[in-house]
VOBA-1610 file (N, C-alpha, C; in pm, whole numbers, padded with zeros to 5 digits, always signed):
BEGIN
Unk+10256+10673+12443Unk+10128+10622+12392Unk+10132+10470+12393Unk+10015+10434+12434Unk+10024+10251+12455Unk+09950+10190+12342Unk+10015+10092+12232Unk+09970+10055+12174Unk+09834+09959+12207Unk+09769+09949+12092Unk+09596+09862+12089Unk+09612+09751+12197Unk+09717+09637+12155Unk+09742+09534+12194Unk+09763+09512+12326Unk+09859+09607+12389Unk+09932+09672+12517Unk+09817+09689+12632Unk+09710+09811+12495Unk+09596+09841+12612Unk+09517+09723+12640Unk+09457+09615+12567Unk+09394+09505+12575Unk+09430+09414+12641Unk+09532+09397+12702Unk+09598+09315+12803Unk+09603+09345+12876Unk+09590+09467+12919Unk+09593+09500+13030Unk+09453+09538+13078Unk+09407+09596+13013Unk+09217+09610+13055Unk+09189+09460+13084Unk+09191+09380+13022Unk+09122+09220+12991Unk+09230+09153+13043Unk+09147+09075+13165Unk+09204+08930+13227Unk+09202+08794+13126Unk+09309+08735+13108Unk+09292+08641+12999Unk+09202+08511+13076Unk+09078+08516+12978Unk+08976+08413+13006Unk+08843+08423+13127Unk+08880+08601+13160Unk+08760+08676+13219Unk+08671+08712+13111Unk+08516+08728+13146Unk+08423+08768+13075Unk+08442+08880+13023Unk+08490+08987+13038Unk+08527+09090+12916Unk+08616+09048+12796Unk+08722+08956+12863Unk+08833+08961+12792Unk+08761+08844+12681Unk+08675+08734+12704Unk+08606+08646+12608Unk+08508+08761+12519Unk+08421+08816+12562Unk+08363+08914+12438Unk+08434+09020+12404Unk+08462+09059+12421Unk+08625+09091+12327Unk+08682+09058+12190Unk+08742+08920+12255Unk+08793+08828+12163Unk+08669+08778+12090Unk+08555+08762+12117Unk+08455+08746+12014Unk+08424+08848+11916Unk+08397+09000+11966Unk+08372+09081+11912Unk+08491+09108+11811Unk+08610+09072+11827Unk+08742+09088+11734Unk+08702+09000+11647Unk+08707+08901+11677Unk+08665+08772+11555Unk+08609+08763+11467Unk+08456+08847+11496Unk+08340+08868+11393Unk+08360+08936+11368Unk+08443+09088+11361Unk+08490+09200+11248Unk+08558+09123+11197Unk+08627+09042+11229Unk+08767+08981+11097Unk+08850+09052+11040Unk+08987+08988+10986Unk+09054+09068+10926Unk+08986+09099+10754Unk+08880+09103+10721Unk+08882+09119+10609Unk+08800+09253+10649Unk+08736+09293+10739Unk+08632+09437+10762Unk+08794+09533+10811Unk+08874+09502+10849Unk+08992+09579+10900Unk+09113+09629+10743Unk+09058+09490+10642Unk+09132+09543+10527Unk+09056+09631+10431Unk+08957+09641+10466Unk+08884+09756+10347Unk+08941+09894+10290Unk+08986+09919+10386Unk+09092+10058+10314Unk+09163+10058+10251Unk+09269+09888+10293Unk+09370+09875+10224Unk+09352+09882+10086Unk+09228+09764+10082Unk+09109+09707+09940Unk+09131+09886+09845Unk+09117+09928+09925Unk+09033+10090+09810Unk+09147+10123+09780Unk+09228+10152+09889Unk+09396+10253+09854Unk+09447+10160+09770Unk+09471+09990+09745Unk+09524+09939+09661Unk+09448+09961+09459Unk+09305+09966+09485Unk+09214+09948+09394Unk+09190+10125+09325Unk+09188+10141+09421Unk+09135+10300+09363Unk+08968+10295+09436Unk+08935+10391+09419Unk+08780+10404+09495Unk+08675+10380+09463Unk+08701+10398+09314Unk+08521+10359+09250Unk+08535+10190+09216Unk+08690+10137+09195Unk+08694+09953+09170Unk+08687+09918+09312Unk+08780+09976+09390Unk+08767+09929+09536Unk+08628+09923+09635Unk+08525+10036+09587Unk+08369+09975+09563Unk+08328+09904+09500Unk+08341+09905+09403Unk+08277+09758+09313Unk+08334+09650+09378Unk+08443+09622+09413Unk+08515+09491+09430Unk+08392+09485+09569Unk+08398+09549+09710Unk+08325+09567+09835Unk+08169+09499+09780Unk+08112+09563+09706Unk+08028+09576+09677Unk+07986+09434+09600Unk+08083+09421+09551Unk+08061+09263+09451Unk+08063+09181+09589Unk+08201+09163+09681Unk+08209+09038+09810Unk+08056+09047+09883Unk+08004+09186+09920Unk+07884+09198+09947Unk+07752+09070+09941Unk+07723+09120+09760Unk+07654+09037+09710Unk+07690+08870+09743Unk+07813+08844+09699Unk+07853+08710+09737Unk+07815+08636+09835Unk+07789+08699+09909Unk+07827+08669+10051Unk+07648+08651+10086Unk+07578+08727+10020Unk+07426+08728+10060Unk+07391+08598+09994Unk+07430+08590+09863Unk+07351+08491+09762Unk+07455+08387+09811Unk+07544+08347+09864Unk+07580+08219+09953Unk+07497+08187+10076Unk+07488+08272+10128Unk+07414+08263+10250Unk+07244+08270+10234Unk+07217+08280+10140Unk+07056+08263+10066Unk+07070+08101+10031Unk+07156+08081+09996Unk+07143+07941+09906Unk+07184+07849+10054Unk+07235+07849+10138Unk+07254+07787+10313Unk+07103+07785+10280Unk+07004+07905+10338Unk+06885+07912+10380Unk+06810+07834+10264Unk+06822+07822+10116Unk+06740+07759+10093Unk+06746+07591+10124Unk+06881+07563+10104Unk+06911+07457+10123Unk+06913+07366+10280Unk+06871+07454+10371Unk+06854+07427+10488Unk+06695+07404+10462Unk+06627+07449+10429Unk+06482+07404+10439Unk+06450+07321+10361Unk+06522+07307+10238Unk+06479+07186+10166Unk+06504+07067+10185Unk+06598+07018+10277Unk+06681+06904+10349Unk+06648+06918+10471Unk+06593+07049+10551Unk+06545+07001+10663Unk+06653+07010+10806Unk+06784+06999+10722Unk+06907+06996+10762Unk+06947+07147+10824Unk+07024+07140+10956Unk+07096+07235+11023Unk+07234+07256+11028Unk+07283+07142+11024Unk+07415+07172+11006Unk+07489+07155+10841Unk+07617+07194+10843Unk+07685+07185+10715Unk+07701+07044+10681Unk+07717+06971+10755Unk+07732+06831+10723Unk+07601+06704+10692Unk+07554+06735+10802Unk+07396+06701+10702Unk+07322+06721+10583Unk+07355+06890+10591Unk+07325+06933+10420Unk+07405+06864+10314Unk+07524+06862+10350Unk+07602+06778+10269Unk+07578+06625+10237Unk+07528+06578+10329Unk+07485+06450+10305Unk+07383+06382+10302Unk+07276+06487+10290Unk+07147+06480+10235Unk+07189+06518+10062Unk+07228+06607+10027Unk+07255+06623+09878Unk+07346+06549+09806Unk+07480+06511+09842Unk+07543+06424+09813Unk+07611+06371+09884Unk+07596+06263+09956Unk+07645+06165+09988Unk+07733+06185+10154Unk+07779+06035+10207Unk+07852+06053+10318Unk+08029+06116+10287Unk+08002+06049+10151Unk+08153+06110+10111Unk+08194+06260+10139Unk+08088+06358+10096Unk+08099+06459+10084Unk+08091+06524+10248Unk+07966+06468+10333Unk+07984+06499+10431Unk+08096+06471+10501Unk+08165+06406+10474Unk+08297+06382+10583Unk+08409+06499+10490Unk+08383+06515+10326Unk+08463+06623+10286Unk+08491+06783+10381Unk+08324+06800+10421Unk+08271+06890+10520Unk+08336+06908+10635Unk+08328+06788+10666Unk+08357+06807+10825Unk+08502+06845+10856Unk+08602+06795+10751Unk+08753+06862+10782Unk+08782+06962+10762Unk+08692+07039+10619Unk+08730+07171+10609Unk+08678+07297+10676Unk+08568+07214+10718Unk+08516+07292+10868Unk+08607+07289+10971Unk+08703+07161+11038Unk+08788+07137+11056Unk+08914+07249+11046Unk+08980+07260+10941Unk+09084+07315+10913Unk+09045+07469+10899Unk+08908+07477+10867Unk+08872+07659+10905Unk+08872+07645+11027Unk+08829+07583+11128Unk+08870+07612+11290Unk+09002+07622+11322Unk+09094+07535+11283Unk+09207+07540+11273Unk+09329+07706+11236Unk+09275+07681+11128Unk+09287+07850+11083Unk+09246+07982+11210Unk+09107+07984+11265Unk+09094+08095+11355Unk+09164+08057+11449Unk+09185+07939+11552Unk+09286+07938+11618Unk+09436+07983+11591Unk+09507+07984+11503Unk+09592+07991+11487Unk+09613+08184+11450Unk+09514+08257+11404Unk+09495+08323+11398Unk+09509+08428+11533Unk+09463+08342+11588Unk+09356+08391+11722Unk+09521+08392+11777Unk+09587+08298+11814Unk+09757+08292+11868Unk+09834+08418+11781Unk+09846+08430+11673Unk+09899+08527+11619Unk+09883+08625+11731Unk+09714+08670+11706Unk+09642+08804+11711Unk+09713+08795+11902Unk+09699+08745+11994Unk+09726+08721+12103Unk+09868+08760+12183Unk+09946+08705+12061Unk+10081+08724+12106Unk+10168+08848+12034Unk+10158+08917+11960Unk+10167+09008+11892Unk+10221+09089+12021Unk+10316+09176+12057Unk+10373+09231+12164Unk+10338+09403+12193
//
């Protein structure tokens, strides 16, 4: 039996058009949609829903408050918003940890890649 990884290397040319949506489509599940089971089997089922269920919400009412805050500033990116509301300081706070979250999926992305 050929492991996940095994088969994906070999179906997918590295940096052919399958093998890029692919690696996109891996990316946007994330490892946090791949840990949900873990989430429940560690939690139990009815907290390990609530907990799902709580990141859920989080995740909407962050991304509500982007949208409001994108129309009220007018602003598209994270760093503009940032420095329409407070300051250049903050926008340059932005821009590295945007920064170092790119940083992060790359490095990720090498993990996920080389894994044998």
């Amino acid at each position: 039996m050929m492991s996940p990884v095994r088969f994906t290397q070999r179906k997918f040319r590295a940096g052919g058009t399958s093998g890029s949506v692919f690696s996109l489509i891996a990316a946007t599940l994330g490892a946090g949609t791949l840990t949900f089971p873990y989430a429940v089997m560690q939690n139990g089922i009815a907290w390990g829903t609530i907990l799902i269920i709580l990141g859920a919400l989080i995740s909407y009412y962050t991304g509500m408050l982007l949208v409001i805050t994108s129309n009220h500033t007018q602003r598209h990116r994270y760093e503009d918003m940032a420095e329409a509301l407070f300051g250049k300081r903050m926008a340059m706070f932005t821009s590295v940890m945007n920064l170092l979250c790119l940083m992060g999926f790359i490095m990720s992305y090498i993990v996920y890649v080389s894994i044998p």
